[in-house]
C-alpha positions as CSV (number, residue, x, y, z in Angstrom):
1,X,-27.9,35.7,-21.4
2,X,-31.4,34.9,-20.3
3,X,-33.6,37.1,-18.1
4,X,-36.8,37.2,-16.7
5,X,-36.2,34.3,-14.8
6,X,-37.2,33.1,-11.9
7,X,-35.2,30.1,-9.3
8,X,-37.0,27.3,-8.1
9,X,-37.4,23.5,-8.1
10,X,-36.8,21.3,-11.2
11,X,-39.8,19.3,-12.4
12,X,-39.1,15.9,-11.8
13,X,-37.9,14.5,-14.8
14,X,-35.1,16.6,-14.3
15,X,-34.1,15.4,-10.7
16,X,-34.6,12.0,-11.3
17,X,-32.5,12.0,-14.2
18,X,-29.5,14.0,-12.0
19,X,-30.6,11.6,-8.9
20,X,-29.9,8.6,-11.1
21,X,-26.9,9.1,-11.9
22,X,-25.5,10.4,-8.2
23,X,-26.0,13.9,-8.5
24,X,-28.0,16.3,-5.9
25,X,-30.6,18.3,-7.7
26,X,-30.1,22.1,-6.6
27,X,-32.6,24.3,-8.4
28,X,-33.6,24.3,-12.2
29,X,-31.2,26.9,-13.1
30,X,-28.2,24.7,-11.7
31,X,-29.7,21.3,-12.3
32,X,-30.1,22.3,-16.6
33,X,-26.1,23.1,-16.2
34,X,-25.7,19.7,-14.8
35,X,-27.6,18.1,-17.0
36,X,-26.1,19.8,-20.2
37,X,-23.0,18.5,-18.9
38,X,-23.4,15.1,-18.8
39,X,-25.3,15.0,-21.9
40,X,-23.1,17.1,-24.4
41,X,-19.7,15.9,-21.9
42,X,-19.4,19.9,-22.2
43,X,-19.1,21.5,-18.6
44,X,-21.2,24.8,-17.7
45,X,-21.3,27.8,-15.4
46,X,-24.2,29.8,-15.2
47,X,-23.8,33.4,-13.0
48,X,-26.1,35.9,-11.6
49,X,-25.5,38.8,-14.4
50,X,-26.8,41.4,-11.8
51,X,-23.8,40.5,-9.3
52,X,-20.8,40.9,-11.9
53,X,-19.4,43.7,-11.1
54,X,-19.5,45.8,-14.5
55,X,-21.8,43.6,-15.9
56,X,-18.9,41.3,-17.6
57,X,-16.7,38.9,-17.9
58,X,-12.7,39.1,-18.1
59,X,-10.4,35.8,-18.1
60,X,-6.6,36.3,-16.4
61,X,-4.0,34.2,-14.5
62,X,-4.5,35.0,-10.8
63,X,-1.9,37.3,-8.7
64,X,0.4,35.1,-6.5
65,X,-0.9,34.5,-3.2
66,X,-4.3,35.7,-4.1
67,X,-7.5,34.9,-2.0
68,X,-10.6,32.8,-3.4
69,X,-13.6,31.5,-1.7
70,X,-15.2,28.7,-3.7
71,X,-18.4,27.1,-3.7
72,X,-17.3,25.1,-1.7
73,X,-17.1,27.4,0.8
74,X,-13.1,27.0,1.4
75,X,-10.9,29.8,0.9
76,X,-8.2,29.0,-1.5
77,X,-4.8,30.6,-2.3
78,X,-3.9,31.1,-5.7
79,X,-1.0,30.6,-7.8
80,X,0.1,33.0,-10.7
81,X,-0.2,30.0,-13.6
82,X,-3.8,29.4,-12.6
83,X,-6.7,31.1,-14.7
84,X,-9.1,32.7,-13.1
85,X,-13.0,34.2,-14.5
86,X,-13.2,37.6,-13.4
87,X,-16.2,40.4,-13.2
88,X,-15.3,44.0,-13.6
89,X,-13.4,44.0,-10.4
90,X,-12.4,40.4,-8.9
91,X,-12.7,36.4,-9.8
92,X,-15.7,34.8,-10.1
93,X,-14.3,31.5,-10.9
94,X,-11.3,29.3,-11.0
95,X,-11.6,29.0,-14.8
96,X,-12.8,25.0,-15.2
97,X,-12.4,24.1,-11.8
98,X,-15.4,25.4,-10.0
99,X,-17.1,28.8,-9.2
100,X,-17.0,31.2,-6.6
101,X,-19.6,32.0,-3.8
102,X,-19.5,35.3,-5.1
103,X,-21.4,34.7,-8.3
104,X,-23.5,31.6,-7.4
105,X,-27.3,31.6,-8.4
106,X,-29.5,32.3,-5.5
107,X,-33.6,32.2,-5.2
108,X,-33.7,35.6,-6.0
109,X,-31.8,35.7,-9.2
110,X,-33.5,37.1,-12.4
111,X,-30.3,37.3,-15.1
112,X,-28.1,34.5,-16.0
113,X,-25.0,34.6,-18.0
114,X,-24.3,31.3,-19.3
115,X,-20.7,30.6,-20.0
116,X,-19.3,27.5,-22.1
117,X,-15.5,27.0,-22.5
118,X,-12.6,25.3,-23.8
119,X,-9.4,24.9,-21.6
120,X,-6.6,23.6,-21.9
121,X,-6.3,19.9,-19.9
122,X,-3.0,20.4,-18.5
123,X,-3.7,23.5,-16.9
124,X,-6.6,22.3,-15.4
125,X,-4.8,19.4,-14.0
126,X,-2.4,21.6,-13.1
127,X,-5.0,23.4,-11.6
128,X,-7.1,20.9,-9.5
129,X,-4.0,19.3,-8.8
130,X,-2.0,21.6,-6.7
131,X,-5.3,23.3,-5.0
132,X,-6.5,19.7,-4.3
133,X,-10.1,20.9,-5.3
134,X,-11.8,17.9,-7.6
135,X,-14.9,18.6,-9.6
136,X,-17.5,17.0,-12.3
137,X,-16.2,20.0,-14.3
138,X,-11.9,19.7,-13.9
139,X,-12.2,15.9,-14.1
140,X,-13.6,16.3,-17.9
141,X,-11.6,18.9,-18.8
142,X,-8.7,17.4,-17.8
143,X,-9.8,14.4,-20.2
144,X,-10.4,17.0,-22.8
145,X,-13.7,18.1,-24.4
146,X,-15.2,18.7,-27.8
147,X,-13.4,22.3,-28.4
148,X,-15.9,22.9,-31.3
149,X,-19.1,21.8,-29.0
150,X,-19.2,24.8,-26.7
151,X,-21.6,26.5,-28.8
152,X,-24.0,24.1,-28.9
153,X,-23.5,22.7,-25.3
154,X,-24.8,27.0,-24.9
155,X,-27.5,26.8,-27.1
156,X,-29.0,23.8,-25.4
157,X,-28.6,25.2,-21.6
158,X,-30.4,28.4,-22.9
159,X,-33.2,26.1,-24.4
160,X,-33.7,24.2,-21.1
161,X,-33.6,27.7,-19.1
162,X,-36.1,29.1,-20.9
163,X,-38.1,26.4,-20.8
164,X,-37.7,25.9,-16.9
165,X,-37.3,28.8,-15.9
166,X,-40.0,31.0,-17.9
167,X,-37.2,33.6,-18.9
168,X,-36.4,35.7,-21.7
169,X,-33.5,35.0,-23.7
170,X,-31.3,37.6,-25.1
171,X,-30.3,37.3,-29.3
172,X,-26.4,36.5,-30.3
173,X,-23.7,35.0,-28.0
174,X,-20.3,36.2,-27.1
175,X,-17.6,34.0,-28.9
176,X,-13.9,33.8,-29.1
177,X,-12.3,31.7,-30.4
178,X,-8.5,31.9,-30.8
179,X,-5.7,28.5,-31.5
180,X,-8.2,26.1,-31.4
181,X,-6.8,22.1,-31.3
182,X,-6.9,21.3,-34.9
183,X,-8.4,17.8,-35.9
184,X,-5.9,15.3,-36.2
185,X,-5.4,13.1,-39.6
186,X,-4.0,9.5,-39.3
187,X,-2.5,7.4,-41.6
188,X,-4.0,3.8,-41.3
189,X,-2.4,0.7,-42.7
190,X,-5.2,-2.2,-43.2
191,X,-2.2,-4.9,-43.4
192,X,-1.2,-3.7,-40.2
193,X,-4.6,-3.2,-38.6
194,X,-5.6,-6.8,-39.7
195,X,-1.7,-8.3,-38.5
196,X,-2.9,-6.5,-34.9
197,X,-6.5,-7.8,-34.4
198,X,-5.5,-11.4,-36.1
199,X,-8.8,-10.6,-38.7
200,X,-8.7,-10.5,-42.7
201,X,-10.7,-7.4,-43.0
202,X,-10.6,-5.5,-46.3
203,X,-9.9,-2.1,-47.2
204,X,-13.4,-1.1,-48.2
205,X,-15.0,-2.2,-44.7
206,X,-12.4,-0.5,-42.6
207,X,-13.3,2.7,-44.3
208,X,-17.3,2.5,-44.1
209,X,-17.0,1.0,-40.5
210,X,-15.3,4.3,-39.4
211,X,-17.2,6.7,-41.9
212,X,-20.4,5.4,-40.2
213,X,-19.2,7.5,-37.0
214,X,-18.2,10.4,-38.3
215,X,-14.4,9.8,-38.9
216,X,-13.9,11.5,-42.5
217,X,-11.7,8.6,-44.4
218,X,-9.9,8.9,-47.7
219,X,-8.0,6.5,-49.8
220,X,-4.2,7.0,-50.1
221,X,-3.0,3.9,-51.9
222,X,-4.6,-0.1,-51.5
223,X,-3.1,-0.6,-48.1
224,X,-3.4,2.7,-46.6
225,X,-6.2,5.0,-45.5
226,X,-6.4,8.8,-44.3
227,X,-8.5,8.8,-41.6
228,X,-9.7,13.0,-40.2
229,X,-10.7,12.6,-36.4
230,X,-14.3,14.9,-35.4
231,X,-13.6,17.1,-32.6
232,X,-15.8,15.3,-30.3
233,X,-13.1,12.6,-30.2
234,X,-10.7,13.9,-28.2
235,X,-9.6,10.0,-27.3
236,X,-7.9,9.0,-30.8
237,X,-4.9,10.4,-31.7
238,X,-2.9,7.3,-33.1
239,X,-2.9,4.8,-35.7
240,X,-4.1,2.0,-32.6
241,X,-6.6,4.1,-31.5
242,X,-8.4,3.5,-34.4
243,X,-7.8,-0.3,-34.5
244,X,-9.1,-0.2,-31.6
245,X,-12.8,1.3,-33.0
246,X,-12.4,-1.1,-36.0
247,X,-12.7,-3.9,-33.7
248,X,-15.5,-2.6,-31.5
249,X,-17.4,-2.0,-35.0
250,X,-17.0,-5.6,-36.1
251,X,-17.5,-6.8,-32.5
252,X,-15.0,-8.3,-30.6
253,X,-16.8,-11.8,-30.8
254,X,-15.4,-11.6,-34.6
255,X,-12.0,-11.9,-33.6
256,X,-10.8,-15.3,-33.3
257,X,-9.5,-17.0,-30.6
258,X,-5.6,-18.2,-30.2
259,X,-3.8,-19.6,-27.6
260,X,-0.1,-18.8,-26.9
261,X,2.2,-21.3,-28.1
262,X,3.9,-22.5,-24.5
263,X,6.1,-25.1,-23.7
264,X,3.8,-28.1,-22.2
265,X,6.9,-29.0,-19.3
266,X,6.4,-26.6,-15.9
267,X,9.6,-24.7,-15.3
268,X,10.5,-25.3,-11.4
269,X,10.2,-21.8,-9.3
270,X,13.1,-20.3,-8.2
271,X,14.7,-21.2,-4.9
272,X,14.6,-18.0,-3.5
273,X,10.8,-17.3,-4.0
274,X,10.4,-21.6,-2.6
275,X,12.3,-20.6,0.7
276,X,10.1,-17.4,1.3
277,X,6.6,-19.1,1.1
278,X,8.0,-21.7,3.3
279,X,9.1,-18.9,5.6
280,X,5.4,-17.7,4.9
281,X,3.7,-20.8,5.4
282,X,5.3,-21.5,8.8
283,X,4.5,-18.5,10.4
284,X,0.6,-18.2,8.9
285,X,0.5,-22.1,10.5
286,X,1.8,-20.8,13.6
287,X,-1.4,-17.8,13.8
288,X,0.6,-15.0,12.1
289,X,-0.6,-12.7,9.2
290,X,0.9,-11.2,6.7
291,X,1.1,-7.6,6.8
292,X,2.4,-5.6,3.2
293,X,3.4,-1.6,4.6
294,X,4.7,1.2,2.3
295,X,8.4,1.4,1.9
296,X,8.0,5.2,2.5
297,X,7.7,6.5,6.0
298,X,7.9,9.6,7.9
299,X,10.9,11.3,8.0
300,X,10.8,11.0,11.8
301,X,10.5,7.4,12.0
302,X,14.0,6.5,12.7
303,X,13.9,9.1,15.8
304,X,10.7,7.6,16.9
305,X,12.6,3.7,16.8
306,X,15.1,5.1,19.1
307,X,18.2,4.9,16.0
308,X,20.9,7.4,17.2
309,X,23.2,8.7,15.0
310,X,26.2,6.1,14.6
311,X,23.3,3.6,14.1
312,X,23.5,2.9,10.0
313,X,19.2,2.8,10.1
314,X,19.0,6.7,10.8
315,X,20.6,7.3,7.5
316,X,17.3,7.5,5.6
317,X,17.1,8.2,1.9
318,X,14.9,11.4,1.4
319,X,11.9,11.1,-1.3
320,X,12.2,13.7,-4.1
321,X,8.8,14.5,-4.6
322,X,6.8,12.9,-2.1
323,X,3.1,12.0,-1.9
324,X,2.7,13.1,1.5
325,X,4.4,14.1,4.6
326,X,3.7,10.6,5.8
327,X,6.0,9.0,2.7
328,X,8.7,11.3,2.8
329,X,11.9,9.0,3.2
330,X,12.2,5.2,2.5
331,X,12.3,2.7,5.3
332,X,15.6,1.8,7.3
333,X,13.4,-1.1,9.6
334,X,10.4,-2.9,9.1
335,X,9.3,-2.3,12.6
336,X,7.7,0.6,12.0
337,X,5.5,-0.7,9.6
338,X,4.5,-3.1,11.9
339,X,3.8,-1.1,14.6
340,X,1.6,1.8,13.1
341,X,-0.4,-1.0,11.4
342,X,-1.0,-1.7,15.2
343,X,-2.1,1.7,15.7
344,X,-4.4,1.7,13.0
345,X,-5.8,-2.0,14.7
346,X,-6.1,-1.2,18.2
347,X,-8.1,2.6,17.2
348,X,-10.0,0.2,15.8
349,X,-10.8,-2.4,18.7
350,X,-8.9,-5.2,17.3
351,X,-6.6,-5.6,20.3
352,X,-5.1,-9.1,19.5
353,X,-2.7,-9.3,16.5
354,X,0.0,-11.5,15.3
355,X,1.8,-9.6,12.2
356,X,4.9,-10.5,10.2
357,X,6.5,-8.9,7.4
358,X,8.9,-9.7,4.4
359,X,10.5,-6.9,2.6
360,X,13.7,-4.5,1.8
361,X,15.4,-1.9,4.2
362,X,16.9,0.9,2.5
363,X,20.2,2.7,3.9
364,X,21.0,5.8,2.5
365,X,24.8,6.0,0.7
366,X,24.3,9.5,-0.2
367,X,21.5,11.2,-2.4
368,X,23.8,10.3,-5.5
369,X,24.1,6.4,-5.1
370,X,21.3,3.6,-4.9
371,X,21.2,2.6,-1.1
372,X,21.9,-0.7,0.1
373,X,19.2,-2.5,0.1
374,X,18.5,-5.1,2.9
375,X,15.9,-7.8,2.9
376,X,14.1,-8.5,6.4
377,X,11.8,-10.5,8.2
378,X,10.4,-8.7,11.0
379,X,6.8,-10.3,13.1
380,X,4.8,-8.5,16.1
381,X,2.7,-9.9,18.8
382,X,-0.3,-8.0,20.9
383,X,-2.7,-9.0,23.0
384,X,-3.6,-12.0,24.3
385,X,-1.4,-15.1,24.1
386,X,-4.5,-17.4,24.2
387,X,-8.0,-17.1,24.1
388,X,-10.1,-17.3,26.8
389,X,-12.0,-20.4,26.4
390,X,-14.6,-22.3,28.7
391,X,-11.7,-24.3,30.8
392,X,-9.0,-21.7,30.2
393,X,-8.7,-17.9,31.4
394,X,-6.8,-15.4,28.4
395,X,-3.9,-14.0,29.0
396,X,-1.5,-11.5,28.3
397,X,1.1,-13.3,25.5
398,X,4.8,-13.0,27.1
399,X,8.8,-12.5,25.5
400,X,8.2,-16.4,25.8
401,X,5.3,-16.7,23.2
402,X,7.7,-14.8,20.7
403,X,10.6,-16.3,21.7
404,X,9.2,-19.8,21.1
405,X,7.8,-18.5,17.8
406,X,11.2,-17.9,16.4
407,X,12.5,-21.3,17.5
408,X,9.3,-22.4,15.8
409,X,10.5,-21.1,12.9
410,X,14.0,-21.9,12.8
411,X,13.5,-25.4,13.5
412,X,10.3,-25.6,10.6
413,X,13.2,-24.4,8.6
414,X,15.6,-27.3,9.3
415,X,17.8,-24.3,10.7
416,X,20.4,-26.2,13.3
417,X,22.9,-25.1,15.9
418,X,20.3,-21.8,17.0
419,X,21.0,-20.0,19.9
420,X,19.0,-17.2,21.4
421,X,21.1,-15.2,24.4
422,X,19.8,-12.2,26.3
423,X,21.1,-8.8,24.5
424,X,23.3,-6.5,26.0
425,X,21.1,-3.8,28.0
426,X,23.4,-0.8,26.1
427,X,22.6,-2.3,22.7
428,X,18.9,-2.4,23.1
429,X,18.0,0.2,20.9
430,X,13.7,-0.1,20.1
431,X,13.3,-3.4,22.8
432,X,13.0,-3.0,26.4
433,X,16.9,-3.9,28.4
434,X,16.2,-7.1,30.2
435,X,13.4,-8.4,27.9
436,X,15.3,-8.9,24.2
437,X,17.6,-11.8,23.3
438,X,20.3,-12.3,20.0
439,X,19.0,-14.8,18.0
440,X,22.8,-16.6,16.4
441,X,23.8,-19.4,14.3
442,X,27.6,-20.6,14.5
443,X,28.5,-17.3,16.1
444,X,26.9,-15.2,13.7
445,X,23.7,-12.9,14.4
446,X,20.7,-13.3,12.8
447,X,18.6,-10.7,14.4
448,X,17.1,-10.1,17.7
449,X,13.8,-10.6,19.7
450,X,12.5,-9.0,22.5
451,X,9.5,-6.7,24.4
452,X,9.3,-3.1,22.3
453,X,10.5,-0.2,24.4
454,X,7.9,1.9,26.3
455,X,9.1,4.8,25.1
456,X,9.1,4.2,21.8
457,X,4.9,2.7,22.1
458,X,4.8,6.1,23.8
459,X,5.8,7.4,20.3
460,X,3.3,5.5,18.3
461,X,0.8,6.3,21.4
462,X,0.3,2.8,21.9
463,X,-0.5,1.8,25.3
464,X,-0.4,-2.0,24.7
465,X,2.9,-4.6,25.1
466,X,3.9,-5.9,22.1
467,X,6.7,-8.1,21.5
468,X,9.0,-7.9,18.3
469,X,11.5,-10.3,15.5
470,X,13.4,-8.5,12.9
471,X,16.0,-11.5,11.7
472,X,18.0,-10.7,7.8
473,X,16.8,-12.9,5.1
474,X,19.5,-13.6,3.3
475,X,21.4,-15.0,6.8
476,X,18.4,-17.0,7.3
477,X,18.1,-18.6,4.6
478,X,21.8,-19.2,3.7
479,X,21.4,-21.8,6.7
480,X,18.4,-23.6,5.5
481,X,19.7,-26.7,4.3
482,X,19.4,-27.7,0.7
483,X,19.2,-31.7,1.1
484,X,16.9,-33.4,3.4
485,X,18.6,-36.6,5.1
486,X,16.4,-38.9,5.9
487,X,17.1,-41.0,9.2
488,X,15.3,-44.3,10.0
489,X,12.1,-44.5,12.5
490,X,14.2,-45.5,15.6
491,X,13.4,-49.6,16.4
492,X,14.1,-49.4,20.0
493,X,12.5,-47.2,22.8
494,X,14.1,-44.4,24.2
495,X,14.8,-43.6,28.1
496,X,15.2,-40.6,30.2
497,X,17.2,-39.1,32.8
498,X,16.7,-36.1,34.7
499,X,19.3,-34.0,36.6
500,X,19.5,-31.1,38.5
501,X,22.2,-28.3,38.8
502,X,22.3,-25.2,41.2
503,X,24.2,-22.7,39.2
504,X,25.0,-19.0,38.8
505,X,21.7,-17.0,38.3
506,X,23.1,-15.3,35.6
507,X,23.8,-18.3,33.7
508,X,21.6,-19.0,30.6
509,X,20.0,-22.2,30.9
510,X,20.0,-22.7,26.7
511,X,23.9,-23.0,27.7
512,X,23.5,-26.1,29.5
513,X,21.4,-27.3,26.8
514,X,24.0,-26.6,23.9
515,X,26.9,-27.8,26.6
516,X,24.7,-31.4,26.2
517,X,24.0,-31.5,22.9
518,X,27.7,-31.0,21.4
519,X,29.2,-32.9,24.5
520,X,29.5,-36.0,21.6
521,X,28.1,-38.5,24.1
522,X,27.4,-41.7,22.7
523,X,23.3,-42.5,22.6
524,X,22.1,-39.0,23.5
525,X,19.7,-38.2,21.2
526,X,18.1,-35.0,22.9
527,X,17.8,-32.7,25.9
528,X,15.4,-29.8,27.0
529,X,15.0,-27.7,29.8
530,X,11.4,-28.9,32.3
531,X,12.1,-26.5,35.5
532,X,13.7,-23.3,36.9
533,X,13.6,-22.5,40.8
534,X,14.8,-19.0,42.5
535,X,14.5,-18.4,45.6
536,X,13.5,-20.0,49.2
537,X,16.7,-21.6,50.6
538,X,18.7,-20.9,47.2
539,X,21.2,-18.0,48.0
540,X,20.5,-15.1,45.9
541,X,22.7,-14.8,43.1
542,X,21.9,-18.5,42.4
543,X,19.3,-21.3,40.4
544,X,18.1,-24.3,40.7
545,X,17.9,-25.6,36.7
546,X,16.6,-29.2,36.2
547,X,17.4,-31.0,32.4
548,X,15.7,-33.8,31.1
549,X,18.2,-35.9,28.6
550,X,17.1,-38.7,26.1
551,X,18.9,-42.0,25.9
552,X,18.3,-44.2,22.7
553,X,20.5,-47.3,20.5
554,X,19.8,-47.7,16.8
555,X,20.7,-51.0,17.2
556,X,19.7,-52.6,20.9
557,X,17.3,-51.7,23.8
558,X,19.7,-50.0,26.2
559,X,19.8,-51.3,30.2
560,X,20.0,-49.0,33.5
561,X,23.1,-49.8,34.0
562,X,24.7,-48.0,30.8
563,X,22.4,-45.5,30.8
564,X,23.2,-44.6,34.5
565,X,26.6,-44.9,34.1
566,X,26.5,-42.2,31.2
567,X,24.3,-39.6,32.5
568,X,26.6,-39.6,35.9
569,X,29.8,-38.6,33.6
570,X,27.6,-36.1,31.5
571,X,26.3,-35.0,35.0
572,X,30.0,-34.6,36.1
573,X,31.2,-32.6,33.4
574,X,28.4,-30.5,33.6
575,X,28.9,-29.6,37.4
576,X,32.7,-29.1,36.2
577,X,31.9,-27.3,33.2
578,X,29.8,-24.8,34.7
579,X,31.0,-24.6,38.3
580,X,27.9,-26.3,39.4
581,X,26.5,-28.0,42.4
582,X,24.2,-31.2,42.5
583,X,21.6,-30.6,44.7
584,X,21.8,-31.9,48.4
């Protein structure tokens, strides 16, 4: 206890030493608690005497659901395992976590009581922890302190408060002292300490390298020493915890230098991890970036994707304990990933994004069983679909620009036979009807494309298109081929032939493609679509679609005649195919 004091600024070695270090000089009183602290690693609380109520101090565990304002200024509610420093009548302080407003020193404080503790570290983990209150004081007592320092961490805060503050101090301190942590004594082996750091040091040295700081050391037998940790060390409680200072002691520049014996032949990476970088690699090179999102999202994130309750993704596997309300189940659909990483983008004016994702789904079996675990590739477009430059005007990017990145991709990955066909407008579930398309290989889906849903950007509050890819990885990659064939550069030129079919509007024009490329006629080597017309004379439930098929021999430059006979029967069976008509 010291009185007589009086509150005011700290002379300036005092600040600048607190400044250094990233602390905010208060007043002398607080500032020589401060100081103590970092210099002894013992934390400090110094009270006004003359606001406890009965003039002392009483330590308890708080009543549930108790009230506490805290230096902070935040009022707190207790829990009945936390311990609390009370006056005569309430809490003063949550006991190594930080002091109340209550008791704090003011400019027109005259006593200070100057209290110095030991607590236990889990409590005060336990502590801090749960009322999410961090503090110079609960991070090193969670770490653990000198429990025999308190004293003089207390004798050297009174020094610097009498010196300071041109008080009085009172004789004798208030001390008890009950179950103190007892020292602990470690058996070292030198063979073993020496087999650990690769050295050859001997028996005698280990002993005086730990003797000079303050480790009490005792001989057992010619291999084995007892080592009696100080208090102060409250890091070394096992046999490699001393190793550890032997080495320091010696210097680590004393320990020699090996090299792991490996084989001097590269083992070949695994297939699996070869076909994901490629996967990688095509869409960076095509102007995407890779986006990495938790695996734990909100537990509404399924309702906000539109998943109803037949749909397998709404079964979401609940977090035990989770970090936040934000992490509570794991992920049934990488979209949402995607998508509030869009969020996070566009609050931040970055309004043009390309985005892809690799990574597991989880579908809940049950709280009792692992889920099934489903590895997806999912991308996401915003903004513009080119930039503005000085000949060319931005614009908006399109289901197009998506839709050609996942051809892109498929045909980067030697992935044949693709089709993309519009989706059913009932089995749009997070896409818009209208504007999302299967993507299928051989009959089998591989996932879908399309414009997201406006009601479900409504639910991210995103008020900018984006366009989507979600495709399974393992269904991808089973029809990547594993051998390359390698065909001949082609000796003779190629020629072309257009043709032009009015057909049903309805009727996807990638089916006319497909019909040509598997129609097994000899010397056609490709075929794309060039034009689509609607409208003007056309009647209304029909198209005008216009093809542009390549001729080419391996083995002779081809003449008009042959070609022209061909194309007319491929024309033929098109128009008979498809119900066509050739334009008049």
């Amino acid at each position: 206890l010291v009185t007589g004091i009086t509150v005011g600024p700290s002379p300036f070695w005092l600040k600048e030493r607190l400044s250094a270090v990233g602390l905010r000089p208060i007043n002398n009183i607080v500032d020589v608690t401060n100081f103590v602290m970092l210099e002894t690693g013992q934390p400090l609380h110094a009270f006004d005497f003359d606001r406890l109520a009965g003039r002392r101090i009483v330590v308890r565990t708080a009543a549930d659901g108790e009230l506490f304002t805290t230096l902070d200024g935040k009022e707190r509610r207790l829990e009945p395992d936390m311990l609390m420093i009370c006056d005569g009548e309430k809490p003063v302080a949550v006991g190594g976590v930080m002091g109340g407003l209550n008791s704090e020193i003011e400019d027109g404080t005259a006593c200070v009581l100057i209290e110095s503790a030991y607590f236990t570290p889990i409590s005060i983990r336990r502590t801090a922890k749960r009322l999410g209150l961090k503090s110079d004081a609960s991070h090193r007592f969670e770490r653990g302190v000198d429990p025999r320092g308190t004293l003089y961490a207390l004798d050297r805060a009174a020094q610097l408060i009498t010196q300071l503050g041109g008080g009085k101090l009172i004789d004798g301190t208030i001390d008890v002292a009950d179950d103190l942590p007892v020292a602990p004594t470690i058996e070292l082996s030198v063979a073993a300490t020496n087999r650990l750091l690769g050295t050859d040091v001997e028996r005698d040295d280990i002993a005086r390298l730990l003797s000079e700081i303050d480790f009490q050391v005792s001989t057992m037998n010619d291999d084995v020493l007892q080592v009696t940790v100080p208090s102060f060390r409250v890091d070394v409680s096992r046999p490699e915890d001393l190793m550890e200072e032997v080495a320091r002691r010696i210097g680590y520049d004393q320990i020699p230098v090996t090299f792991p014996v490996i084989p001097a032949e590269a083992h070949p990476s695994a297939e699996a991890f070869l076909q994901r970088q490629e996967i990688r690699e095509l869409l960076v090179g095509m102007g995407f970036a890779e986006a990495i999102t938790y695996s734990f999202v909100p537990a509404d994130a399924a309702r906000r994707l539109g998943f109803g309750e037949q749909d397998p993704r709404s079964r979401q596997l609940a977090i035990l304990n989770p970090l936040s309300e934000d992490q509570a189940v794991m992920r049934t659909s990488l979209v949402h990933g995607l998508l509030d990483t869009m969020h996070h983008n566009l609050a931040h004016q970055s309004r043009n994004l390309r985005l892809f994702e690799i990574g597991n789904i989880f579908i809940s079996r049950g709280s009792d069983q692992q889920p099934e675990e489903i590895e997806m590739l999912a991308g996401l477009w915003t903004g513009d679909g080119n930039h503005a430059q000085w000949h060319t005007k931005a614009r908006p990017c399109d289901f197009y620009d998506m839709k050609g990145t996942v051809e892109g991709l498929l045909k980067g990955l030697r992935v044949r036979d693709a089709c993309i066909t519009a989706q059913a407008d009932e089995q749009c579930i997070y896409t818009a009807p209208g504007a999302t398309a299967l993507i299928m290989v051989d009959g089998e889906p591989l996932g879908i494309v399309g414009q997201m849903h406006p009601k479900v950007l409504a639910a991210y509050d995103l008020r900018q298109a984006a366009f989507v890819f979600e495709l399974d990885v393992a269904r991808l990659v089973a029809r990547i081929p594993q051998r390359l064939k390698f065909r001949p550069l082609p000796k003779y030129p190629a020629t072309t032939r257009d043709t032009t079919l009015i057909v049903a509007r309805d009727l996807e024009a990638d089916a006319l493609v497909d019909f040509v490329r598997k129609a097994d006629v000899p010397l056609v080597e490709e075929a794309h679509l060039f034009d689509v017309f609607e409208g003007g004379a056309m009647a209304p439930d029909q198209k005008s679609v216009s093809l542009r098929i390549v001729y080419r021999s391996v083995d002779t430059t081809l003449e008009d005649a042959a070609v022209n006979d061909l194309h007319k029967q491929l024309s033929e069976r098109l128009v008979a195919h498809f119900k066509a008509d050739l334009p008049a």
